[in-house]
KOLSE-442476 format. One record per residue (C-alpha): x, y, z; residue number from 0; chain. Coordinates in pm, 1 decimal, always signed. Layout:
N
<site px="X" py="Y" pz="Z" num="NUM" cadena="A"/>
...
! end
This chain:
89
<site px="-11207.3" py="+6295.2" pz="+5827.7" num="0" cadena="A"/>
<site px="-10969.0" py="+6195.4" pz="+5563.3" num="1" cadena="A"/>
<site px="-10854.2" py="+6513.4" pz="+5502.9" num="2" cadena="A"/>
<site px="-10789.9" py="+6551.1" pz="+5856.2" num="3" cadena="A"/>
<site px="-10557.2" py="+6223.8" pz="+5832.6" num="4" cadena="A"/>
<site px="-10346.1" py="+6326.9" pz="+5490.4" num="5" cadena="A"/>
<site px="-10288.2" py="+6663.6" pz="+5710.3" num="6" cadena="A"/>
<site px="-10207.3" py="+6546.5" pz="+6009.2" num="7" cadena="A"/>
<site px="-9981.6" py="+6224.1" pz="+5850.8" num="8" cadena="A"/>
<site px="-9794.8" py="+6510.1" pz="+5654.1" num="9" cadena="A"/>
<site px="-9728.2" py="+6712.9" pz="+5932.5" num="10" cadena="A"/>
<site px="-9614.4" py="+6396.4" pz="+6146.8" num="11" cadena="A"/>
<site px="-9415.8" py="+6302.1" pz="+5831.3" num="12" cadena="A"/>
<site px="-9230.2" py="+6653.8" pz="+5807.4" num="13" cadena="A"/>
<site px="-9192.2" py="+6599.5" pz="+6178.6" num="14" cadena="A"/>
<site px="-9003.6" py="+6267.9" pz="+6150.4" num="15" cadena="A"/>
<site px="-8813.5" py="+6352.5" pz="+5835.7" num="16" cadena="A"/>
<site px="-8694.4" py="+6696.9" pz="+6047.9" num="17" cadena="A"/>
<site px="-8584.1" py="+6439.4" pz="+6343.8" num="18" cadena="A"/>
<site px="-8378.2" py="+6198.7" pz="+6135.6" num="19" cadena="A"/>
<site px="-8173.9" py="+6513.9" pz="+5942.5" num="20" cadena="A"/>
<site px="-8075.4" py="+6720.1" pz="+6208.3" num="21" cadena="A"/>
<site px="-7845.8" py="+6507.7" pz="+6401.7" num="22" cadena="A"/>
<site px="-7668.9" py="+6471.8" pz="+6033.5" num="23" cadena="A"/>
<site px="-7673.6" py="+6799.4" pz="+5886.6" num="24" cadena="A"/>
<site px="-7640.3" py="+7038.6" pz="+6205.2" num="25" cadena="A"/>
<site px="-7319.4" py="+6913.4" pz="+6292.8" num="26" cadena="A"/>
<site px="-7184.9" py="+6885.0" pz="+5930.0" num="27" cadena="A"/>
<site px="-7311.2" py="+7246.3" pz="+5883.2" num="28" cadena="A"/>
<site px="-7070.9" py="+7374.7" pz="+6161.0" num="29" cadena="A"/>
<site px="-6784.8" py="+7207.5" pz="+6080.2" num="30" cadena="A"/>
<site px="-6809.9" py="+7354.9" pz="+5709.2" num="31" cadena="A"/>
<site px="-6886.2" py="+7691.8" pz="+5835.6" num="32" cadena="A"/>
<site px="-6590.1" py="+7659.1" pz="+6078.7" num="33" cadena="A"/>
<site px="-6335.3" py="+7528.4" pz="+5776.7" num="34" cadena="A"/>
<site px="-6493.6" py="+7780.8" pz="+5582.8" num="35" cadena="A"/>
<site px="-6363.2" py="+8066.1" pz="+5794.0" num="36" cadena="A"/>
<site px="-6051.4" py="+7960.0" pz="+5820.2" num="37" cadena="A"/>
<site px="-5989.6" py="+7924.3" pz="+5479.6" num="38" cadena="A"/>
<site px="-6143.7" py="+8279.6" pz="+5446.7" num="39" cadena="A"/>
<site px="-5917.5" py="+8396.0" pz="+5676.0" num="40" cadena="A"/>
<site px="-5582.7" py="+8226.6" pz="+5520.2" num="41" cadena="A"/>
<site px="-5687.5" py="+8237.5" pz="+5162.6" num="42" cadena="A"/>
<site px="-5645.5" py="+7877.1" pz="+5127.9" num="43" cadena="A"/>
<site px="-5881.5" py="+7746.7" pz="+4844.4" num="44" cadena="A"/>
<site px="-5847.5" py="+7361.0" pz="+4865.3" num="45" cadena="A"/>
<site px="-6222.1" py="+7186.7" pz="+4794.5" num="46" cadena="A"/>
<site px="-6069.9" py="+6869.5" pz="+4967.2" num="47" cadena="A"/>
<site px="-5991.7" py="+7045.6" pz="+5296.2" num="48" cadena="A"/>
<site px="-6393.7" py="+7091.2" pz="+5318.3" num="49" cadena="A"/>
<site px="-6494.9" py="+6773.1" pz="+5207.0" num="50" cadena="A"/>
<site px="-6279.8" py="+6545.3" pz="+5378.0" num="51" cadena="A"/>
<site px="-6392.7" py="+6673.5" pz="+5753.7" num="52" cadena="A"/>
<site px="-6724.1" py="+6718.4" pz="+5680.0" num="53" cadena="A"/>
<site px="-6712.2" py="+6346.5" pz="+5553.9" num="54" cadena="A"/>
<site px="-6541.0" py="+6255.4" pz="+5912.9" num="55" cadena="A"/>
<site px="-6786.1" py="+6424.9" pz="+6126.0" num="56" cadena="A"/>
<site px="-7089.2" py="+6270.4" pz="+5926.9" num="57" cadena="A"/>
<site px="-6940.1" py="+5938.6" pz="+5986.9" num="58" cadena="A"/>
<site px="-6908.5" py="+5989.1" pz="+6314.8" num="59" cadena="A"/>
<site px="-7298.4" py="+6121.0" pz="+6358.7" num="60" cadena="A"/>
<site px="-7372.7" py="+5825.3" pz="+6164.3" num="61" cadena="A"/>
<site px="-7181.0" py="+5576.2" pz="+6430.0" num="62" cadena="A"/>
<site px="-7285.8" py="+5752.3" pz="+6747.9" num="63" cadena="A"/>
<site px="-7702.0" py="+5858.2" pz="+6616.1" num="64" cadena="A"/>
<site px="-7755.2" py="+5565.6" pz="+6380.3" num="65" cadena="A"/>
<site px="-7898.4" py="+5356.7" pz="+6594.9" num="66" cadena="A"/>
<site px="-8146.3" py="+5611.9" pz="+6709.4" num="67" cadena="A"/>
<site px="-8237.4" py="+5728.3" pz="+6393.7" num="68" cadena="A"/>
<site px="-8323.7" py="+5413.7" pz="+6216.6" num="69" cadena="A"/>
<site px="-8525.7" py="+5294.3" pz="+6542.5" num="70" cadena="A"/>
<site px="-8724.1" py="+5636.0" pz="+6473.3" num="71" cadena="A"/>
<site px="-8806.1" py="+5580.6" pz="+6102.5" num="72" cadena="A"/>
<site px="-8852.2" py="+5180.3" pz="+6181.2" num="73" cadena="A"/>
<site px="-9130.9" py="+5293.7" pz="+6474.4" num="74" cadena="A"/>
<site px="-9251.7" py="+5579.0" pz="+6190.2" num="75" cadena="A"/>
<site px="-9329.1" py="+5325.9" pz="+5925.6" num="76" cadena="A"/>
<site px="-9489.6" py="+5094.6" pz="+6168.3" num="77" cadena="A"/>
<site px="-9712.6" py="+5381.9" pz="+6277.5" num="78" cadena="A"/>
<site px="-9775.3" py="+5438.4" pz="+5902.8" num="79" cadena="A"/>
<site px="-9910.9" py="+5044.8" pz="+5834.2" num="80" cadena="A"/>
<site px="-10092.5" py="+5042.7" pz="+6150.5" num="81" cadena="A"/>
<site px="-10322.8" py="+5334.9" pz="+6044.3" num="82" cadena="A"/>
<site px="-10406.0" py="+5179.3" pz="+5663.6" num="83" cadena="A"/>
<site px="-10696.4" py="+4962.9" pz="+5808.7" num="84" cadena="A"/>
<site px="-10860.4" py="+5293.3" pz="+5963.6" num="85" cadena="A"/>
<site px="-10793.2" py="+5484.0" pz="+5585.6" num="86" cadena="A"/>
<site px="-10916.5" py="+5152.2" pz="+5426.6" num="87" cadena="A"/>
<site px="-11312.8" py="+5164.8" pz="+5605.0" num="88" cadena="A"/>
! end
């Protein structure tokens, strides 16, 4: 049975973790793939014009999903706690 709970808090773990880095990285991978292309396409090798809109549109995940997020890893690790007495018998 306690293999069955390391597997199964792993997967829920990978699960979570998957949750609470999309919203940041999905939309942060566009925007770099976007700037990308257009430097591509005018030859225009500047490592600041990356940087600074990928830093813009994180910020912006981070005001508008923030909320969410942290009430999804606060509910996680509450999860986590309440199933030590079960591990601890």
């Amino acid at each position: 049975m306690e293999a069955d709970f390391f597997v199964a808090s792993a997967s829920h773990t990978m699960w979570i973790l998957m949750l609470a880095c999309a919203p940041l990285l999905i939309p942060t991978l566009v925007v770099g793939v976007l700037i990308g292309m257009v430097q591509a396409a005018t030859s225009i090798n500047e490592a600041t014009l990356t940087f600074v809109p990928k830093l813009i549109v994180f910020a912006l995940v981070i005001i508008l999903f923030g909320s969410a997020i942290l009430v999804l890893l606060t509910d996680f690790t509450q999860d986590i706690f309440a199933r030590i007495p079960e591990l601890v018998r």
